[in-house]
N, C-alpha and C positions, 0 to 999 in steps of 0.2 A: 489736452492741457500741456501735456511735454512738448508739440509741436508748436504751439503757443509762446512757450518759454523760449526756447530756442530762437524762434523769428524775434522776439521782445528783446534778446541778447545782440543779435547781427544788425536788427534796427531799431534802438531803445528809443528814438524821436520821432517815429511813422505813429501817428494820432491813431489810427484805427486799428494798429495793432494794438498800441496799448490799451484802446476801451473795450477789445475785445478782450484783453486778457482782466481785467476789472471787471466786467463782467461775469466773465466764469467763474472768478475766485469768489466773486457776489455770492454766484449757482451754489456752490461748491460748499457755501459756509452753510448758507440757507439748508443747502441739502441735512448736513452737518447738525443743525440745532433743531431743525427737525426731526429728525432722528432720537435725539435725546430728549427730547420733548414726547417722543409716544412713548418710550421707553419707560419713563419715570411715568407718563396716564397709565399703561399697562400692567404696571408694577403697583398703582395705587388702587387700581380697581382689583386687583388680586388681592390686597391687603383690605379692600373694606371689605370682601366677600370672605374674609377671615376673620371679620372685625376687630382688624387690627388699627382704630380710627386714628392714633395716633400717626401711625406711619404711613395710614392713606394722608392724613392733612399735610407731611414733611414730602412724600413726593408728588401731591398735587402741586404742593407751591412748586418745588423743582421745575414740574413741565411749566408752570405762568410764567416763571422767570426766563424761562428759553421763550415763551411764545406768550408775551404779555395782553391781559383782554380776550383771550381764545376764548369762545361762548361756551365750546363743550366743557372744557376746562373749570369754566365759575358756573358753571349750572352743575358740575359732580361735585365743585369745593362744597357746595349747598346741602347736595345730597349728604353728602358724610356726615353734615351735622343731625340733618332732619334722619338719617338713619340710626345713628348713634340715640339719638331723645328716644324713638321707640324700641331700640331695645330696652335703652334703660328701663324705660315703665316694660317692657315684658318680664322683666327681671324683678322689678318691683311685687308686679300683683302675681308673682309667683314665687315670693322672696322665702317662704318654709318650705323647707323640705321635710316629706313626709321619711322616717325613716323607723323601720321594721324590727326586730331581730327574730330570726328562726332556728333551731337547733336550743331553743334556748338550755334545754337539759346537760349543755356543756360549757355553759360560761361560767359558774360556781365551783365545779368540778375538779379536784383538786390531784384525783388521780388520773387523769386524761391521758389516751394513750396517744403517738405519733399518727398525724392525719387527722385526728378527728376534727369534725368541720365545726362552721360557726357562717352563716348567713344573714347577711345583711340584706337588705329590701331598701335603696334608693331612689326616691321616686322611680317605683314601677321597675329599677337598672339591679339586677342580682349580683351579689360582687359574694363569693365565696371565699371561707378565710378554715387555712389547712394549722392543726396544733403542732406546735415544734417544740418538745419539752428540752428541758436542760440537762445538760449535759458536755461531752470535751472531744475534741477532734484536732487532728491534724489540717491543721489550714497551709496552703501552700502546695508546692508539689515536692516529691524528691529530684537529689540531683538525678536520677536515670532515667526520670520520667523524659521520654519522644515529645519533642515541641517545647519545651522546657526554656522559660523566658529570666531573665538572671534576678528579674524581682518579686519570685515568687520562691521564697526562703522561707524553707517550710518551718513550721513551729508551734506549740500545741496551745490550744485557747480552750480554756473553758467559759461555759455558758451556766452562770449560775440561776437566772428566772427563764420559763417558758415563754414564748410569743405567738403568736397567730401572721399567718404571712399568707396574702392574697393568693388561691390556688393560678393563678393567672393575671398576665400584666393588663393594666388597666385598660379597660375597653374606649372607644371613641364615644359610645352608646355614655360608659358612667361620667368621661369629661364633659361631653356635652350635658350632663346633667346639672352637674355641678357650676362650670364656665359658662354655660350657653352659646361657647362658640366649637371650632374644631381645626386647628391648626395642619392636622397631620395629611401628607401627601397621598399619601393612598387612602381613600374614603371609604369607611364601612363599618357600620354600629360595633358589628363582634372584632373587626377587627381592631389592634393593639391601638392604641393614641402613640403617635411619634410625631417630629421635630418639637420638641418642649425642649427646654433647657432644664438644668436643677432649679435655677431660678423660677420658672414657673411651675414646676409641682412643688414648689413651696407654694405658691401663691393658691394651689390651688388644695392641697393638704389646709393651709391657714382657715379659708372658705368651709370647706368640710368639717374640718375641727370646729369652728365658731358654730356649724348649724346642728354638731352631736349635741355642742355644749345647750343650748336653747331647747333640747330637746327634752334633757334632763338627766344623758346617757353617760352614764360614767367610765369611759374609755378615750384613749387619743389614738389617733393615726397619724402615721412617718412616716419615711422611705425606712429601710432598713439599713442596718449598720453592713460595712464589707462583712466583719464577719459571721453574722445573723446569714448576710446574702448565700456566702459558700458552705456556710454548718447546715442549711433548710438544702441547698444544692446538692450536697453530698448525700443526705440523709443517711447516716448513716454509711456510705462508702467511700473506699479509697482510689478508685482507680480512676483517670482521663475523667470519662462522662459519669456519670449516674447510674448508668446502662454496663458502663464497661471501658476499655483500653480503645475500642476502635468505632469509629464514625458511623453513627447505622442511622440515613436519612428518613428511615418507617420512624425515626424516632425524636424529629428535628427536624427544624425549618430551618435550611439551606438553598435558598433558590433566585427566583428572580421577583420576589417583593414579598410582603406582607402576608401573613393566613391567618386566618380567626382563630383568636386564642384558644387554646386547649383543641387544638386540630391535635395532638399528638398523643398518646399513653402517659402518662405521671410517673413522677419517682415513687420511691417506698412511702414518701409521707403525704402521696397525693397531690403534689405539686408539678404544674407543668407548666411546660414551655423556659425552660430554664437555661435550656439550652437554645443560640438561637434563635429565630424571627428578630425581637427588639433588643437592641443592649438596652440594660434598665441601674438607672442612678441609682445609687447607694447614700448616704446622708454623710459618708468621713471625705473631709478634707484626704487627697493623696501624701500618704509618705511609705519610703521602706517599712519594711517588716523587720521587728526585732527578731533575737537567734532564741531566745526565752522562752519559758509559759506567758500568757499572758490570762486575767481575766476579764471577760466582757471590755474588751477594746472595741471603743468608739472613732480612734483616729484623732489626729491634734486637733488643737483648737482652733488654728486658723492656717492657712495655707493660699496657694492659685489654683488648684487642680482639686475636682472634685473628680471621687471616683464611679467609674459605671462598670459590670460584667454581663456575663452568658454570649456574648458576641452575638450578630443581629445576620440576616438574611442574606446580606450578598458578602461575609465571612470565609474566610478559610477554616475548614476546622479545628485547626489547633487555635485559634483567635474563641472558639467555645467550650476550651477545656472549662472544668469546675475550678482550676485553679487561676485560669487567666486573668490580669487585672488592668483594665484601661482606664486612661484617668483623660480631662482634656478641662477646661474651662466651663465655669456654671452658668456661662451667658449662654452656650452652644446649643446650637440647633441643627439635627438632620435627622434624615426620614426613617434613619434604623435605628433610632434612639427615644428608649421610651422610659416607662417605669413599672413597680408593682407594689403596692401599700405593706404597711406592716402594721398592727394594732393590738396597743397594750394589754399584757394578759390580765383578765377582769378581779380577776382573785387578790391581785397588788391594789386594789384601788377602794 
């Protein structure tokens, strides 16, 4: 094409240079909108096999607009719909969910000690939930503490009611339960659900709550507050991890993707995977930390920045101290970012 130009400059009036060069730029553009054309089919057929139908229908039309009438093209616009009706009715004639409780000799319980369980039965999907009583901690790190990030000014909170907090972040097994679809990049029942936003485990807590409420069960589920997330993280200790001051990979997932929840040993209260494998949202808008007591902080009221911790898989590990605090936008989505429930203790209700 450069040799083209060239000869089009020395002879701008020779006819068959310039239809050759009209030509190629023809080639050229063609090549060009074709390209962006499979780009946005290939992206739409990843989205319906996500059933994400809305954004399979935004980048079907995309490729029709580059390549208007393409047959593959209106026979998948097709499909999407005829896809989408049968989920819906799958969703329909299996719209109750059957839901369980086990352990029940602890949900009245008023002297409960730390750990003790609480088992929920989700259609057929086991979601275990660890006791965290109340109590007051050091949230944050000190200034000595190694890896030590400037917004994390330590300051003591107390915890005046007890909670129950998923012994492990949400499985793909219990999302697909509940959603019927499965978003997350690395595919596999035990392993954690990742790329969701805060905006979709809301969406998907809203669903779950509506089907406890129908059931007749007197409880809700949340994400948990920051600091619910690091009082249940510490259990009870003060130092880096859980475990201790220094990075022990027998004890964390630090690697090269995803591992089924509770691949790792628990903290004191039962609790794992806290550190590690998925960052998991928290429900408080981001702000500094006061220098104060505070009690049962929930985080302001509105803000841009939702917060998530524990740092995820491909982390350095001071990004999975118990004190670390990442925050980013609730629309976000990536593959090391997940969640894990928290559910009101029964005794308040």
């Amino acid at each position: 094409m450069k040799k083209i130009q060239e000869a089009s400059q020395l002879r701008p009036q020779d006819p068959v240079i310039t239809s050759l060069k009209d030509e190629i730029e023809k080639l050229f553009k063609e090549h060009d909108v074709n390209q962006k054309a499979e780009t946005a089919y290939e992206k739409a057929q990843e989205a319906l096999g996500d059933k994400r139908y809305d954004d399979a229908r935004k980048l079907i039309s995309e490729a029709l607009r580059y390549k208007p009438g393409e047959l593959a093209y209106e026979v998948f616009k097709q499909l999407i719909d005829t896809q989408e009706k049968l989920d819906t009715h799958s969703r329909k004639t299996s719209d109750s969910l059957s839901i369980t409780i086990e352990d029940v000799e602890n949900i009245n319980v008023h002297d409960r000690n730390a750990g003790d369980s609480l088992t929920l039965m989700i259609n057929g999907v086991k979601v275990v939930f660890r006791w965290c009583p109340p109590g007051e901690f050091m949230m944050g790190s000190p200034e000595n503490e190694v890896d030590r990030f400037y917004h994390e000014t330590q300051h003591k909170v107390v915890i005046t009611k007890g909670f129950w907090l998923a012994e492990t972040e949400t499985t793909q097994a219990f999302w697909k339960a509940i959603m019927g679809n499965n978003p997350s990049y690395f595919k596999g029942n035990s392993l954690p659900v990742e790329n969701v936003s805060w905006d979709d485990c809301q969406k998907f807590i809203k669903k779950l709550n509506e089907k406890v409420k129908d059931e007749g069960l007197q409880f809700r589920l949340s994400l948990p507050s920051e600091a619910h997330w690091e009082y249940a993280c510490r259990a009870g200790t003060t130092s880096r991890y859980s475990w201790g001051d220094e990075w022990d990979s027998n004890k964390a997932n630090k690697g090269t993707s995803t591992k089924p929840v509770g691949s790792y040993s628990a903290n004191a209260w039962g609790l794992k995977d806290m550190h590690g494998n998925v960052w998991e949202w928290c429900e408080d808008w981001y702000e500094a930390y006061p220098t104060g007591t505070v009690t049962d902080p929930t985080g302001p009221e509105s803000g841009s920045l939702r917060v998530s911790r524990g740092g995820g898989w491909s982390d350095d590990a001071r990004f999975c101290r118990s004190a670390f605090r990442d925050r980013v936008t609730p629309e976000y989505r990536v593959y090391i970012l997940g969640f894990r429930l928290e559910l009101d203790d029964f005794s308040s209700n």
